[in-house]
Backbone as CSV, one residue per row, in Angstrom:
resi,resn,N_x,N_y,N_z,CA_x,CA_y,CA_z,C_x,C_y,C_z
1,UNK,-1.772,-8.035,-3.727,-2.568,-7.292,-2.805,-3.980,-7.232,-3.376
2,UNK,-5.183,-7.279,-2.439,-6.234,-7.586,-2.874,-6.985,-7.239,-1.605
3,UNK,-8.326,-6.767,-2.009,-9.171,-6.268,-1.307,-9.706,-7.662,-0.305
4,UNK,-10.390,-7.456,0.562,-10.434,-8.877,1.443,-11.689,-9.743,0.771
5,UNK,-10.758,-11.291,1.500,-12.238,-12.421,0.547,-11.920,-12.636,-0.741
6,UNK,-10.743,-11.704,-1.511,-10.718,-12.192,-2.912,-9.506,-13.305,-3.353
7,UNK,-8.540,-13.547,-2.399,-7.422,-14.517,-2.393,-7.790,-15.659,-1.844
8,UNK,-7.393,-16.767,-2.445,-7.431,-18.429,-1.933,-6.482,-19.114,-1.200
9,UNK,-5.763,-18.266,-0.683,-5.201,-19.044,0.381,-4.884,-18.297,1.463
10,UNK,-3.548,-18.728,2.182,-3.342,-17.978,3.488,-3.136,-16.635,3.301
11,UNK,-3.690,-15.586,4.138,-3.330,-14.154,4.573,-3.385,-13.569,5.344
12,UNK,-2.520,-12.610,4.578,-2.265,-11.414,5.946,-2.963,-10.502,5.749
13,UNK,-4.026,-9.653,6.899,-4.602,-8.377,6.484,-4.655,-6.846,6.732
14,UNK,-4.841,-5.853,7.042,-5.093,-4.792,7.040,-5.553,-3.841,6.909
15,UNK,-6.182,-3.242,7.549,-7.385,-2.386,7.668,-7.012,-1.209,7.693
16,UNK,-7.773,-0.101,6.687,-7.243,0.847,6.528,-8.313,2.340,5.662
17,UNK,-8.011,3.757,6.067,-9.059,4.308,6.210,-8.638,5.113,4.512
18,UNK,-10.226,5.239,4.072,-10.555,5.679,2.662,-11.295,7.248,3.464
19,UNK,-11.431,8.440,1.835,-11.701,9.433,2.129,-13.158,9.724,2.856
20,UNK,-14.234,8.129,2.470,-15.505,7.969,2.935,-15.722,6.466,3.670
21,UNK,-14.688,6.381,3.971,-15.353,5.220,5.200,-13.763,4.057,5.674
22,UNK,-13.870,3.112,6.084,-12.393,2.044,5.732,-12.696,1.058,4.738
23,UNK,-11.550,0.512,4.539,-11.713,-1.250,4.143,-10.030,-2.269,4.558
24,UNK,-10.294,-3.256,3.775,-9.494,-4.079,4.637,-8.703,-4.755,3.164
25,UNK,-7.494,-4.745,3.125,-6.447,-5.236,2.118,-6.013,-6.275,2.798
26,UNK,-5.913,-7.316,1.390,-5.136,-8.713,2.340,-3.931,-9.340,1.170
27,UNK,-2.830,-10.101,1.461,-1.458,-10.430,0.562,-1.876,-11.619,1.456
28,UNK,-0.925,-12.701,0.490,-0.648,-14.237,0.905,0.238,-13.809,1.713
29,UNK,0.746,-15.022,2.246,1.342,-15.204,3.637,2.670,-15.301,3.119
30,UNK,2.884,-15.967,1.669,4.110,-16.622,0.850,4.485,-15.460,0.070
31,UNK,3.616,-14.066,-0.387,3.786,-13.425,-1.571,5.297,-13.292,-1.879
32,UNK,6.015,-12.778,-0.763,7.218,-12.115,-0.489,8.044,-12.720,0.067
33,UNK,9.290,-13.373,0.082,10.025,-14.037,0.532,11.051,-13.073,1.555
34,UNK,11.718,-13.208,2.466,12.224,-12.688,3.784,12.996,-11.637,2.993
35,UNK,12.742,-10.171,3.424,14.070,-9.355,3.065,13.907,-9.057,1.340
36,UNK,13.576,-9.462,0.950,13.077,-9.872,-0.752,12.456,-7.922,-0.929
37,UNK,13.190,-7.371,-2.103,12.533,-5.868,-1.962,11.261,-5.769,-2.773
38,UNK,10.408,-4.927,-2.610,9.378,-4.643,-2.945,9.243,-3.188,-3.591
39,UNK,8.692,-3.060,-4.452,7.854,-1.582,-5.287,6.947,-1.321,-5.360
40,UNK,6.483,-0.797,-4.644,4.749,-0.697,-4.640,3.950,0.511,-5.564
41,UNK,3.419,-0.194,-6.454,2.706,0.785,-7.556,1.285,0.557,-7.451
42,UNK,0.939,1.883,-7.388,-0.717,2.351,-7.625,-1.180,2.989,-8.255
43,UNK,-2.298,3.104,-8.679,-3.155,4.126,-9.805,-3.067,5.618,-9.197
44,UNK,-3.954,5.955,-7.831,-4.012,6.953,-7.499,-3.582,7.080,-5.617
45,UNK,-2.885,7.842,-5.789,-2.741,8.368,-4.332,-3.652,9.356,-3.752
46,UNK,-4.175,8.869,-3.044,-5.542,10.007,-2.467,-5.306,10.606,-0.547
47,UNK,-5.659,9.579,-0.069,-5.807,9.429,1.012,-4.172,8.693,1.898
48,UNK,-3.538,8.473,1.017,-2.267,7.676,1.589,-3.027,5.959,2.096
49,UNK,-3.854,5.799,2.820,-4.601,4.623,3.318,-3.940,3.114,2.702
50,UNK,-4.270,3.155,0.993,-4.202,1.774,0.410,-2.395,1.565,0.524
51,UNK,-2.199,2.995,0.094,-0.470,2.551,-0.037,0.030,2.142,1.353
52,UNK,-0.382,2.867,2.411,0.338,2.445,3.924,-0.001,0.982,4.457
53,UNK,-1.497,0.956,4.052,-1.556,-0.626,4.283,-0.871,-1.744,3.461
54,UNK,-0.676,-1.337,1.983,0.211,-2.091,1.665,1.810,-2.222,1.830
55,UNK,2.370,-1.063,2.477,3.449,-1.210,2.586,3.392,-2.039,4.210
56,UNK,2.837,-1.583,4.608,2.688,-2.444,6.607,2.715,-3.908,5.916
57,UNK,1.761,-4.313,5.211,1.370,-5.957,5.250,2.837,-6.374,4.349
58,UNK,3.382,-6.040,3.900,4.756,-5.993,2.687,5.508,-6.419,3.723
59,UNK,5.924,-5.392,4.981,6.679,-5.459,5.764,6.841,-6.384,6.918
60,UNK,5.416,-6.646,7.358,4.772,-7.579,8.050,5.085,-9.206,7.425
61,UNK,5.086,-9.555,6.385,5.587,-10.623,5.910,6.596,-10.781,5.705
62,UNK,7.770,-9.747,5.778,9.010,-9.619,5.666,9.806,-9.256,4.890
63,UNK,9.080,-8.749,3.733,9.621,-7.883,2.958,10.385,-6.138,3.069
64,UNK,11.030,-5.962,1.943,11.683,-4.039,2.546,10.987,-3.759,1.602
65,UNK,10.038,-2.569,1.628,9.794,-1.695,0.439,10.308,-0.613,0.159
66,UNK,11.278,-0.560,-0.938,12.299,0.118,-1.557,11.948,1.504,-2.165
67,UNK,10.107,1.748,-2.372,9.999,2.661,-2.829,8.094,2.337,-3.018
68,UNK,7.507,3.443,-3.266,6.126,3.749,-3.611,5.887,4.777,-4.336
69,UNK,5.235,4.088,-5.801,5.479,4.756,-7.083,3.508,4.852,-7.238
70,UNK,3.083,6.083,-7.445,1.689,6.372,-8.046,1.475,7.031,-9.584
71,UNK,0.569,7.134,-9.871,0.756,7.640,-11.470,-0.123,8.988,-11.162
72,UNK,-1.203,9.402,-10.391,-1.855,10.693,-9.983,-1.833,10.877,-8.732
73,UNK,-1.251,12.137,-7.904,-1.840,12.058,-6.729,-2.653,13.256,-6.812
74,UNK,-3.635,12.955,-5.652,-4.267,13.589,-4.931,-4.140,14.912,-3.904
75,UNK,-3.253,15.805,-4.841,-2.140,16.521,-3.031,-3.158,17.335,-2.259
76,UNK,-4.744,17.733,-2.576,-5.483,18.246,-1.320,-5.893,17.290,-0.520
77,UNK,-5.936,15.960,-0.497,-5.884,15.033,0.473,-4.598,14.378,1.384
78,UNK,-3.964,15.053,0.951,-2.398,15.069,1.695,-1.935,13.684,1.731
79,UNK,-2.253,12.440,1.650,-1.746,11.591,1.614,-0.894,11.475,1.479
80,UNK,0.173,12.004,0.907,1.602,11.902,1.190,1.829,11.854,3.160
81,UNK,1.372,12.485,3.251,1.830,12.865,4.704,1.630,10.837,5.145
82,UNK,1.112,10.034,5.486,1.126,9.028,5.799,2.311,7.735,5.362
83,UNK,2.840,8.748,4.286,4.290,7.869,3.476,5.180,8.360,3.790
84,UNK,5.270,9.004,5.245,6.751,9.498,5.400,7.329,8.344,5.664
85,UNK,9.227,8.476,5.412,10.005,7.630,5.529,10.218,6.925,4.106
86,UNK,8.897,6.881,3.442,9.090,6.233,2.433,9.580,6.807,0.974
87,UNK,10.367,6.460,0.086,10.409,7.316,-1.290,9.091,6.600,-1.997
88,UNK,8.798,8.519,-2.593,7.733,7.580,-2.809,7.804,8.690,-4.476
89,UNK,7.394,8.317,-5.305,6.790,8.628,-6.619,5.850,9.056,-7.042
90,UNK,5.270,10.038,-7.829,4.305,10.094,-7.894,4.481,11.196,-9.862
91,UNK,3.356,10.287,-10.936,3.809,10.842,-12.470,2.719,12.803,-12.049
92,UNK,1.057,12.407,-11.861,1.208,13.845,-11.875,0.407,14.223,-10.439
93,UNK,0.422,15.169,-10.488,0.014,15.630,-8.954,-1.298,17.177,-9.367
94,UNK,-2.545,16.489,-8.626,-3.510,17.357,-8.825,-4.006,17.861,-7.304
């Protein structure tokens, strides 16, 4: 997963909203093979935004994501709220 323009070959993208404006995440077309599970780990959970777009484009190529693991969240930006459905992780919560 990669911010857009920074991968060399085919992708998939997604657009998605930050606490001051959007941007757009893009995965190869191949990353993930059909059904193939996925873990999605991030630095910080803020806004929910980066993680939902990465789990959509995950899913969108055909992958299951099994879980969404962060190491800080953000809980006055609620971002959790945008990962419902999902288990999601998180080490500390500010």
């Amino acid at each position: 997963m990669r911010k857009k323009d920074k991968l060399p070959w085919h992708t998939e993208a997604a657009e998605y909203e930050l606490e001051y404006g959007t941007n757009t995440l893009e995965i190869h077309k191949d990353a993930v093979r059909p059904g193939e599970r996925v873990l999605i780990v991030d630095d910080v959970l803020a806004t929910g935004g980066t993680a939902r777009a990465t789990a959509d484009l995950v899913e969108r190529i055909g992958g299951k994501v099994v879980g969404i693991a962060c190491l800080i969240e953000l809980d006055f930006l609620h971002g959790r709220k945008k990962l419902d459905g999902y288990d999601l992780f998180t080490l500390l919560t500010y």
